[in-house]
C-alpha positions, 0 to 999 in steps of 0.5 A, spaced: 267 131 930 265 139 930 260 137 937 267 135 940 271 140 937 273 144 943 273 138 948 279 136 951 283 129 949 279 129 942 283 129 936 282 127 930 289 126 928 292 121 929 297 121 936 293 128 937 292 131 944 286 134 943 288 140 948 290 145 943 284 148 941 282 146 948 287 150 952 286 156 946 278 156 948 278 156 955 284 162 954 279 166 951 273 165 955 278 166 960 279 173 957 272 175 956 272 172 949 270 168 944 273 162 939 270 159 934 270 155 928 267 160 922 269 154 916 271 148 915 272 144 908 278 141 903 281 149 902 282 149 910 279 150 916 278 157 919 277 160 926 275 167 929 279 169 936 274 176 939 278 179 945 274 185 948 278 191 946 278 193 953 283 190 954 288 193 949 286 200 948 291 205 951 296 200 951 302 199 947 304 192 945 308 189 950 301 193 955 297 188 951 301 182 953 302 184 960 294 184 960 294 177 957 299 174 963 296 178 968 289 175 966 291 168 966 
């Protein structure tokens, strides 16, 4: 599963999409990013999100979102 993890149509969950975690990477990489998966196991499953700070510094907030959406 984790050679697939980011492939759209494939879940593991049953009546799952498999476009979540897709979507979500291609919106990273589209930004200049990453997302990864740091580690999975029976407490959970945890991922890292890096966005390139360039896009974010000097602005505020609702900057930062304008960025994103124009970005996209």
């Amino acid at each position: 599963m984790m050679a697939s993890l980011f492939t759209p149509c494939q879940s593991s969950k049953a009546g799952g999409t498999g476009l979540g975690l897709a979507i979500s990477k291609q919106l990273a990489n589209h930004l200049g990013g990453r997302l990864e998966l740091l580690k999975t196991d029976g407490e959970g499953t945890t991922f890292r999100l890096a966005i390139p700070r360039e896009l974010f510094v000097g602005t505020t907030s609702k900057g930062a979102l304008d960025v994103a959406n124009a970005a996209a």
